[in-house]
Every structure is written in C-alpha cells, then in structure tokens.
C-alpha positions in Angstrom: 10.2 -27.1 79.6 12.2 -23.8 79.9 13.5 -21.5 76.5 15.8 -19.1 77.7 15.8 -15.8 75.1 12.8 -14.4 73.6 14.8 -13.1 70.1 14.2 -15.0 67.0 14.8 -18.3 68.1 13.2 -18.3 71.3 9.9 -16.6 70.0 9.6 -19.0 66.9 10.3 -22.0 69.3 7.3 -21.1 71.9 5.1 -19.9 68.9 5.5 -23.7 67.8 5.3 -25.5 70.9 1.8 -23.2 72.0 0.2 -23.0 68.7 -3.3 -24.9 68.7 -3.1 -28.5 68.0 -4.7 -31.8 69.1 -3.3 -33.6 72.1 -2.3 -31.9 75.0 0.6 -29.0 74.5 3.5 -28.4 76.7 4.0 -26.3 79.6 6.4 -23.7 78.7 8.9 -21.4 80.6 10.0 -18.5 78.4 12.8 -16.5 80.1 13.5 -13.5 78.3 16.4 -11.2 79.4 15.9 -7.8 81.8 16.0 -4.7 79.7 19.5 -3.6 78.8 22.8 -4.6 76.8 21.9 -8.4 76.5 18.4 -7.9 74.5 18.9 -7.6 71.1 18.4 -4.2 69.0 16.1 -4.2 66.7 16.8 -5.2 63.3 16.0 -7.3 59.9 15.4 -10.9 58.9 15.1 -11.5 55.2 14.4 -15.3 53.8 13.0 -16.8 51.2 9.6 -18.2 51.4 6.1 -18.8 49.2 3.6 -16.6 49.7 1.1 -17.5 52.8 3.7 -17.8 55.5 3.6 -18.1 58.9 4.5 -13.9 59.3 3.6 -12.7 56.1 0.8 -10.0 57.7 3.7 -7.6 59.4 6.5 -8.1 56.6 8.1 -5.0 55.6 7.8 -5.9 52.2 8.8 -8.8 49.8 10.0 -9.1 46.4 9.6 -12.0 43.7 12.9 -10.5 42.2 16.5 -9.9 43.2 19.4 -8.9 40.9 23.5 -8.7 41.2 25.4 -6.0 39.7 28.8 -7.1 38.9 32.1 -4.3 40.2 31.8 -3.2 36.2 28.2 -3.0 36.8 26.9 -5.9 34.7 23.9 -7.3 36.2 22.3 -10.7 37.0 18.4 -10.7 37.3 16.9 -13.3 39.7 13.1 -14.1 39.4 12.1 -16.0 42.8 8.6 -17.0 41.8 7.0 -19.3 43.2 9.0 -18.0 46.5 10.1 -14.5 47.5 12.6 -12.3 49.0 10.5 -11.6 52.6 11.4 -8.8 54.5 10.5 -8.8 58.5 11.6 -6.5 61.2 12.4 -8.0 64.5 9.8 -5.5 66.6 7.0 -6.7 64.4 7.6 -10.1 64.4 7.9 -9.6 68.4 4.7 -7.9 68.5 2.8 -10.7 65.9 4.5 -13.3 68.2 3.6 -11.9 71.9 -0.2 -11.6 70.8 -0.7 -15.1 70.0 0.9 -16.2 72.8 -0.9 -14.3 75.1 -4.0 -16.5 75.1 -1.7 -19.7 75.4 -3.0 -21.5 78.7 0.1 -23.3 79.2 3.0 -20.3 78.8 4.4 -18.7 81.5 6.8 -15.4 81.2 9.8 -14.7 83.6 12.4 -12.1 83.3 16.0 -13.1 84.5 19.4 -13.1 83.5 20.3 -16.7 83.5 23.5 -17.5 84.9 23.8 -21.4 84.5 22.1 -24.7 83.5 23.1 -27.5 85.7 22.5 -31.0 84.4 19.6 -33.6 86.3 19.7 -36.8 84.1 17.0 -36.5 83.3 15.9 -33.0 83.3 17.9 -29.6 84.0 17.9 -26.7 86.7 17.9 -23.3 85.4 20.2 -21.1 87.5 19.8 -16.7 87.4 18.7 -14.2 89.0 15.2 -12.3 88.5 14.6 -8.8 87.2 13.6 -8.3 91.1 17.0 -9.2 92.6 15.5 -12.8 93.7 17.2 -16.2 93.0 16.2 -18.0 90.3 15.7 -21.9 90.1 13.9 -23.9 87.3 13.3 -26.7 87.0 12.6 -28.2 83.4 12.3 -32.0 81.7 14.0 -30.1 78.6 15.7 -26.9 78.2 16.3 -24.5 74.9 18.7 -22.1 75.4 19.2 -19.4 72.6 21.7 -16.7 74.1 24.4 -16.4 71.2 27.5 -17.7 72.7 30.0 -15.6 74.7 33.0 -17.1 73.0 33.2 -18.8 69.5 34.2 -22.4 68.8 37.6 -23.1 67.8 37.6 -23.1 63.6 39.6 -23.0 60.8 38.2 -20.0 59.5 36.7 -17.0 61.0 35.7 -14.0 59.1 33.0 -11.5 60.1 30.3 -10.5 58.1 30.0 -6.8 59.5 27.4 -3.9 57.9 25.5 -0.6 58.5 22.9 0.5 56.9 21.2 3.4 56.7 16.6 3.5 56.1 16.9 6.5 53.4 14.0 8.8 52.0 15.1 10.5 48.4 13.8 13.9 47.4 12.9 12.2 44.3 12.6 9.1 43.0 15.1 6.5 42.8 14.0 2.9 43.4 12.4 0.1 41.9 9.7 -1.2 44.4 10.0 -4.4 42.3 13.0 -5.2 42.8 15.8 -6.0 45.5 19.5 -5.8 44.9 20.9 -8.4 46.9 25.0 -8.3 46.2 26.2 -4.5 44.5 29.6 -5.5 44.3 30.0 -1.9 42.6 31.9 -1.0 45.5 35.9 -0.5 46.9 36.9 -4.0 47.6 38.9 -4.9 51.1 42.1 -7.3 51.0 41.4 -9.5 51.9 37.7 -10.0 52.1 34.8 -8.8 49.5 31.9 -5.7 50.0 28.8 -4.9 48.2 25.5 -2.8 48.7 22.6 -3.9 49.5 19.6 -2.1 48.6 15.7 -3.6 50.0 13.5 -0.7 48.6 10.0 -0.1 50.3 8.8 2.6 47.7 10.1 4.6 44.9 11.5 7.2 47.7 12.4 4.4 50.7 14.6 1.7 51.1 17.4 -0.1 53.2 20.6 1.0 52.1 23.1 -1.2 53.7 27.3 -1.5 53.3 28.6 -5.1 53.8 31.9 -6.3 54.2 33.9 -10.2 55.0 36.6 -9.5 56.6 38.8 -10.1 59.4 38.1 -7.3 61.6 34.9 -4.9 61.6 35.2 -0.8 60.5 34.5 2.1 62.8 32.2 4.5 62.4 33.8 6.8 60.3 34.8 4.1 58.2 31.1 2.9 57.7 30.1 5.9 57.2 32.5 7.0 54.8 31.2 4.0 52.9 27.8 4.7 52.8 28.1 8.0 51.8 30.3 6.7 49.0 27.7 4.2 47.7 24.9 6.6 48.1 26.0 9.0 46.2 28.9 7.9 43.4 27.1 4.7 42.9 23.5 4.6 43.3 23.7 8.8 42.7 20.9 9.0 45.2 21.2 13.0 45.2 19.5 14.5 48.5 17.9 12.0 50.9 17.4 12.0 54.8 18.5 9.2 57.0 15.2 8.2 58.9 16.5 4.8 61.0 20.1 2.9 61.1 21.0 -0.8 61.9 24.2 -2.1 62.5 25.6 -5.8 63.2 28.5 -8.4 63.2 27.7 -11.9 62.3 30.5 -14.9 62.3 31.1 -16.5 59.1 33.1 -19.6 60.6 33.5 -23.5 60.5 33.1 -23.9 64.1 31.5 -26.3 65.3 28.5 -25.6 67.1 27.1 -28.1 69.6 23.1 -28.3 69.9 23.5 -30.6 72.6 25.1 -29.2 75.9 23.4 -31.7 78.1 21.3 -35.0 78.5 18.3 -32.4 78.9 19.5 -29.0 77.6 20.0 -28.0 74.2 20.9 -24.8 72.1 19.1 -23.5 69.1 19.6 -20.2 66.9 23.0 -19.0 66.3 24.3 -20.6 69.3 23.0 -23.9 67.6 24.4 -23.8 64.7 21.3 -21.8 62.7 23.7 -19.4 60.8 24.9 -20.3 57.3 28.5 -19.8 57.3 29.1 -18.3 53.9 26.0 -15.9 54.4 25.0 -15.3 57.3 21.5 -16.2 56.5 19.7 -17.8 59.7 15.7 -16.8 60.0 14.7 -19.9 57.6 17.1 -22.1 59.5 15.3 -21.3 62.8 12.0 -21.7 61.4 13.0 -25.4 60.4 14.7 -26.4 63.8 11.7 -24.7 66.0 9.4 -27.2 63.1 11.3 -29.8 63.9 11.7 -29.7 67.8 8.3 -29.5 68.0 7.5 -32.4 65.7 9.5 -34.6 67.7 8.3 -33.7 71.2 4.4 -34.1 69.9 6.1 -37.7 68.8 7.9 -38.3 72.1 10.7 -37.9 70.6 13.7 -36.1 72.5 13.4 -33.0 71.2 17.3 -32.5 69.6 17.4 -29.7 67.2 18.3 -30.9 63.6 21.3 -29.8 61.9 20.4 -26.3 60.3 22.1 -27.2 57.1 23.0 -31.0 55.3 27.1 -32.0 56.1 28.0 -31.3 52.8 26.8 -27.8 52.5 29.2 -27.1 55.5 32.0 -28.4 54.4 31.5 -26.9 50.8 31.2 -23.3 53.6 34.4 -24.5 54.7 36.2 -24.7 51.4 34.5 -21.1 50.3 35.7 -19.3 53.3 38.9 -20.2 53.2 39.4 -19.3 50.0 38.2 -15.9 50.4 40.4 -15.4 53.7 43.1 -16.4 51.8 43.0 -14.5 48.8 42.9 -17.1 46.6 39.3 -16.1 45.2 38.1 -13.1 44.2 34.7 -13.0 45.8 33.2 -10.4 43.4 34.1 -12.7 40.5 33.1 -15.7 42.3 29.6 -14.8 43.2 28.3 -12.9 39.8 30.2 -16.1 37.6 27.8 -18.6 39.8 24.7 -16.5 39.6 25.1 -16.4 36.0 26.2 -19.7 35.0 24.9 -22.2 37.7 21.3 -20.4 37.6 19.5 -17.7 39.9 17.3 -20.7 40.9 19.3 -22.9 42.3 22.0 -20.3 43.6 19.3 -19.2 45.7 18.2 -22.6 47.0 21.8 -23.1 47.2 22.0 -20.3 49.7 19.1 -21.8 51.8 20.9 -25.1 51.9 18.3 -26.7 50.2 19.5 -28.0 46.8 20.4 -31.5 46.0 23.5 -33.4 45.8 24.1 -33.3 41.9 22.9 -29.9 42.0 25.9 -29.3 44.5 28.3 -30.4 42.4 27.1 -28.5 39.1 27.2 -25.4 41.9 30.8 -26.7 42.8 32.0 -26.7 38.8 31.1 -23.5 38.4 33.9 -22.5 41.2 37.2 -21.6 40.0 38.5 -25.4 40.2 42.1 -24.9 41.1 42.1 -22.5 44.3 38.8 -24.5 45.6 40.8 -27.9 45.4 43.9 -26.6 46.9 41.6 -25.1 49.5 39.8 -28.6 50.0 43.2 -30.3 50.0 44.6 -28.3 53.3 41.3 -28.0 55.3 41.9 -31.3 57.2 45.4 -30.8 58.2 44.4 -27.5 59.7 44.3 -26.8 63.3 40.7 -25.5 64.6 42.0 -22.6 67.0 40.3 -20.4 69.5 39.1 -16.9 68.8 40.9 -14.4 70.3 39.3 -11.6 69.2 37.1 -9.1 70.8 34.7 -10.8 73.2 31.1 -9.4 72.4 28.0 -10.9 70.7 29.0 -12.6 67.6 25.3 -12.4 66.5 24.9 -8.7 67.4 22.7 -7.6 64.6 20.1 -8.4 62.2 20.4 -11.8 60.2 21.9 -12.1 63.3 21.6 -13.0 59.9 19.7 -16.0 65.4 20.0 -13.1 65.4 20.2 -12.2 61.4 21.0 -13.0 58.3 20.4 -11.0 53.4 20.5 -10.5 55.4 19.6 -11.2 57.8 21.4 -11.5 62.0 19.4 -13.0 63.2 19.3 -10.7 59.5 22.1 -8.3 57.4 22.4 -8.9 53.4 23.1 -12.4 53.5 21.2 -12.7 57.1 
C-alpha cells in the first residue's frame, strides 16, 4: 500500500500499520514530498489525552488545567484530570516517528511530488515525478493520500481560523507553569468573527503566546503584529521579553463536505479527510483515531475506509455554530465563557473532542442562546453549498493544521 505525505497524518498512519504486532504487517510505500513550499513548516499539535500516550516522551509540555478569561476578565478554571492538555511540536514528533520506523522491515521511503492517482478496480497507480527528475509509477492494493486539498468543498459556511504566535522569554516572571489559558477573549473583537489569546506556558519565563481570530479573511503582518504586541503588553503586561521562535497558520472552519473515499482503492485521511473539527480546528486526536482505525480494519481484512473523524451530529451542531458566528447573530465571546461555565469544563472539553454523548449534546445545546441557534438551524437546509473563491493556498497551512493543526492545533493553532 502507498501513503502519500509524511506530516501528521501520514506519519501516524505508517507508525500504525509498522508497529510490532502478530500476523504478518503490510508492505508500505511512504511518499513524502521533495524539500520546498509543499512540506509543511513546523508547528504545534495540542490534544487531550491521559497520561502514557503514544508521544508523551517528546511533548513540549502538558497541563492537567486550562482556564477562560471572559472580555471583562472573569475567568473559568478547567481541571482535565484524568486527561491533559498535551503539547507536541511537529519536528519532534517527526523525529520520535522516523526512528521507530527505521527498523520496520516492510517500509520503504520515496521522495516525489505526486501528480495523480489513477483508479485499478481493484488497486490504484500512483502517478509523480521523483526528487531525481525520473517518472514515478506505483502501484498499490490501497492508497492513503494526506496532501490537504488544493481547493475547498463547496459549504455553507466558511470562516478561517487564522493566528500568529510568537515563543516569548520574560525578563521576569510572568507565567503559571501549571496552567494553560486556552480562550483570552480579553482582546479587540472583529465584526464579524471573535479573537482571543492563547497562552501554553513552558516555564515561569517561557511560553506560546499566540493571537487567534474567525473570520472571513486572514490579517497581514502588521496587523498580527500589532495584535500581539497589544496582548503582550496591555493585557497580559508582559513588560520586556524576547521573541525566540514564531508560527503562523490558516485553518478552514467549514461545513464542507469532505470525501474520505476518492476511489474503489484510494482514500484521503487528515484534513483532506475530514480530520479537522469545524468549530475548532482541533485535528491531532482525530488523526490518531482514523490511523487506529484503518489499521484495525486492514489487520481484520476489512477495507481499510477511514471512519468519520467526528459522530453526524456534532457536525451538524458545527454547522449551526458557524453560521451563527458568520452571521453576527452570536456573540462568540459570550457564547463560549456562558458554556464553559454553565454546561461544565468536563464535558465542554469532551464536547470539543467530539466525544460526549447524545443527552449530553443537547444539555451542551441548552446552554446556546436558543433563539439565534434555531433560526440558524431553521435556514441551514435551504442554503446553497458554494465554492470557495478565495485565495488558493493550503487551507491547513499551519499548526493544528489544527492535519495539519489544531488548540490548537493545524494540524495544531489554539483550537488545533
């Protein structure tokens, strides 16, 4: 079998299908992309996960609390235990990854730029060109393809969850190691669209200090810039610091429709699959459970079709929440520290993970502000999904990027 990428969801895909197990494992066909514009930059994954994970020797850091600060700076603490808030950057991962595949007897590494799948029935050619100049042609019973796609789906909704953020070391100290602030929304708000801060500290002089807006159409660099310096210094008063590392990303917040099947052999996983929450941007968990579950299914002899990352209703609930935001009709500052508070840090954050339960959905959807979110539900169907005709770069360009987040996170930013 070929997997075509070797970011996030490529990697966590051949790290399932070549870890040790009994039977005999796959041969694999990793095709990673030449050095240059399409491999990701580096960048940050944050999820929520118990302790004794699969990466848990080369996280950043973790947390077992997170808190909201309302705009008047009223705060909502979030304790995590059993779980917590896992930090990972995308070169260690890569590193972690690459050395416990390099004793896998049945892996074998190729560096192309693909150029096309063509359908066997069964079984699928890939189509590119080497990093030599040479033709490429592979032939594969099943083929994973995580390049994040050139173009978006048609949708309803499309806003883009966009951030900078800046790795900071204070002349004194500033930050609680203890705690992460995952939504500061104790910054100037965009119409229409929200912001916050996000602040991941590493020490009581370091930490990721990250601007995040949803909005239509992503800032320049004076304009993130401006902002950072803004929340550095009037809100978090921060006083002199160095900037030691940036990161930077776009992440789609639509509800698009991505197909995970785009042939009788040939798949797509990651963003391109559909592994990116749509409110949040959140994706690194959602790969995990797709690369679980492709694997599962080809040890059963099973065809191997990736799962949906989230459950059908916490799409369409996606649906409902980002088009009330586009449209004005919630305020998201209000909207997010009311559900924190009264619906419960707990099951907000499994709520975020797409993992809470039907009744708990609806106590989450109570807590809504009833009116705009059923007026919102009421027009989604008779809306036309239309084509993006925005700028045509990487949607997932970034960290949570939320594949390619995603507190993000693209795979990874705050919501990634």
């Amino acid at each position: 079998m070929a997997v075509i990428g070797a970011g996030a969801a490529g990697l966590s895909l051949v790290h399932r299908l070549c870890a040790p197990a009994p039977g005999r494992r796959p041969d694999v066909t990793l095709i990673d992309a030449p050095p240059g514009p399409l491999r990701p930059p580096e960048r940050t994954w944050c999820f929520w996960e118990e302790p004794g994970g699969a990466f848990d020797e080369v996280l950043t850091a973790s947390w077992d609390r997170l808190r909201l600060r309302g705009h008047a700076g009223d705060t909502v603490d979030c304790a995590l235990a059993p779980t917590r808030y896992k930090m990972l950057r995308s070169t260690d991962f890569e590193r972690l990854v690459n050395a416990r595949l390099d004793a896998a007897p049945h892996l074998r590494r190729t560096t192309a730029t693909v150029d096309g799948i063509d359908d066997l029935r069964p079984g699928a050619v890939v189509r590119g060109t080497t990093a030599g100049g040479t033709p490429l042609r592979l032939r594969a019973r099943w083929v994973f393809d995580s390049r994040p796609p050139r173009t978006l789906p048609p949708a309803r909704t499309l806003l883009l969850q966009h951030f900078r953020g800046w790795f900071v070391r204070t002349a004194q100290p500033c930050f609680d190691p203890a705690v992460a602030d995952l939504m500061d929304f104790r910054t100037p708000q965009p119409a229409p669209g929200l912001s916050f801060g996000y602040v991941l500290p590493l020490d009581p002089c370091r930490a990721l200090v990250e601007y995040t807006e949803f909005s239509p159409q992503p800032l320049d660099d004076t304009g993130y810039d401006r902002a950072l310096h803004h929340y550095t210094s009037q809100v978090l008063g921060l006083g002199a610091f160095e900037v030691t590392g940036t990161e930077q990303g776009v992440i789609p917040m639509t509800d698009a429709r991505f197909p995970r099947r785009i042939g009788s052999s040939a798949f797509r996983i990651g963003t391109a699959g559909g592994a990116t929450r749509p409110s949040t941007g959140y994706t690194f968990a959602a790969v995990q459970r797709q690369s679980r579950a492709v694997a599962d299914a080809l040890a059963r002899g099973r065809p191997p079709l990736p799962p949906p990352a989230y459950p059908a209703r916490s799409r369409a609930m996606d649906g409902v929440l980002l088009r009330a935001l586009a449209t004005g009709r919630v305020d998201g500052t209000r909207f997010f520290t009311r559900l924190f508070r009264e619906a419960g840090p707990e099951r907000m954050l499994r709520f975020l993970d797409g993992r809470t339960t039907r009744r708990e959905d609806f106590a989450v959807g109570l807590r809504t502000p009833v009116l705009p979110m059923l007026r919102t539900a009421a027009e989604l169907p008779w809306l036309r999904r239309l084509p993006d005709t925005r700028a045509r770069r990487s949607p997932a360009a970034g960290r949570r990027g939320h594949e390619e987040t995603g507190p993000s996170a693209p795979e990874s930013g705050p919501l990634a």
